[in-house]
C-alpha positions in Angstrom: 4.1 -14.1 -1.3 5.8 -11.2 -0.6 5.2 -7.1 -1.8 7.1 -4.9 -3.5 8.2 -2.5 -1.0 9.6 0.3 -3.7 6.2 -0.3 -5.2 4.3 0.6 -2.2 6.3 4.0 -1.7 6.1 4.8 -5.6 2.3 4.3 -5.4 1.8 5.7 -2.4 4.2 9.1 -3.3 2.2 9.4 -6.4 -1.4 9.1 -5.2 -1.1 11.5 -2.6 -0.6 15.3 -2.9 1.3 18.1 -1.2 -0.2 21.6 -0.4 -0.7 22.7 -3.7 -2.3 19.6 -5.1 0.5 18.3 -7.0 2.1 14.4 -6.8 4.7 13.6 -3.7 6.7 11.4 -6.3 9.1 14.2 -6.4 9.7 13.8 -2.7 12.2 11.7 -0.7 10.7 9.7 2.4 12.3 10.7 5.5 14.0 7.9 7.3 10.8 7.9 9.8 8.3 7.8 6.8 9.9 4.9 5.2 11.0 2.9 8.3 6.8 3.1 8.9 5.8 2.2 5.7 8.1 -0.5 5.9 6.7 -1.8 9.3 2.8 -1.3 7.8 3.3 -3.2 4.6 5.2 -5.9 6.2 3.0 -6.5 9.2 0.2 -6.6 6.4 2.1 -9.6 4.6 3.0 -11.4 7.5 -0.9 -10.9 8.4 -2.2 -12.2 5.4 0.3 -15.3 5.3 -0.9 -16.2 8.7 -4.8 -15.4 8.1 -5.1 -15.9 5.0 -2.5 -17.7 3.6 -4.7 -19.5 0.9 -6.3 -16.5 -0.5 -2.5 -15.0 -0.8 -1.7 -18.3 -2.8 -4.7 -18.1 -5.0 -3.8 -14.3 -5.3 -0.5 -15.8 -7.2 -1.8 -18.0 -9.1 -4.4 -15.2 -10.7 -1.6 -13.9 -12.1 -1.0 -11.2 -9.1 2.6 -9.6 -8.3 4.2 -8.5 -6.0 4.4 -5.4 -7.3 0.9 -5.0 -7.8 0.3 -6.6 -4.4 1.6 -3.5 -2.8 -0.1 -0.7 -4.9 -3.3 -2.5 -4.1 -2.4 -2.6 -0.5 -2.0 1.0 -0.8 -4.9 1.9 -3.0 -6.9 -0.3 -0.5 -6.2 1.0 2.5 -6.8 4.2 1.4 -9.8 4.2 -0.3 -8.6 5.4 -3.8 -11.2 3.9 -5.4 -8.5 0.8 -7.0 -7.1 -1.7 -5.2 -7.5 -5.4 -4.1 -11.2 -4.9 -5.2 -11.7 -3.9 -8.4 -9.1 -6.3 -10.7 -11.7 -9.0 -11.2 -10.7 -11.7 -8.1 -13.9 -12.0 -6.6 -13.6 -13.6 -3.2 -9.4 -13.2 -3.3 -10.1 -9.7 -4.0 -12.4 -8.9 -1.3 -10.7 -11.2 1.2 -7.5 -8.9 0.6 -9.6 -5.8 0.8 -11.4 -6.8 4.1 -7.7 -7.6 5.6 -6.2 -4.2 4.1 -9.0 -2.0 6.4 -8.3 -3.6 9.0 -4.5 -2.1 8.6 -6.9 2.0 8.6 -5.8 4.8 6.1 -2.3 6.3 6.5 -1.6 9.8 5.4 1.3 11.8 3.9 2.5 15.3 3.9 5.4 17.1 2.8 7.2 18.5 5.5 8.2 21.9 3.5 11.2 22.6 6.2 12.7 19.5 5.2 11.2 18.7 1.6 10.6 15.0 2.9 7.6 12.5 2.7 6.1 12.6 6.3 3.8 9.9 7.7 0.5 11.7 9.7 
């Protein structure tokens, strides 16, 4: 199994907001924001292939992409109310949710000097 990296920025430019409220997906990462969201969703793969490498398969075989691995990754971690969850796995879900928490929330801003995606 592997994720989606474009995925995980798309979902997580969209579901976060800049000063006025409105969508980041209109926002470049900066080189720093996407070399750490990089290092965060592949550190949670490589987790959940060594931990949980079971789950990960059974993940697959429900049907589960890796596309949608990394928006619920993102949802997850973040408590958006979707993610690993809510799509019906029972234990594969909240196997994958317990492991996403453990990875904490990670926030964005846009940096308005530079109009680029920031990490907090």
């Amino acid at each position: 199994m592997y994720a989606s990296y474009d995925d995980y920025l798309t979902c997580a430019a969209w579901s976060s907001t800049d000063e006025n409220g409105e969508p980041l997906d209109s926002y470049q990462f900066s080189d720093s924001a996407e070399t750490k969201m990089k290092e965060d969703l592949d550190k949670f793969v490589e987790y959940c292939q060594t931990e949980h490498a079971k789950t990960l398969e059974d993940y697959e075989n429900e049907g589960g992409t890796p596309e949608q691995f990394a928006h619920d990754f993102w949802l997850t971690r973040n408590w958006h109310g979707a993610g690993f969850w809510d799509r019906g796995l029972g234990e594969i879900g909240d196997i994958l949710t317990k492991a996403s928490k453990t990875f904490g929330e990670c926030d964005l801003w846009h940096n308005p000097e530079t109009l680029e995606i920031e990490v907090m």
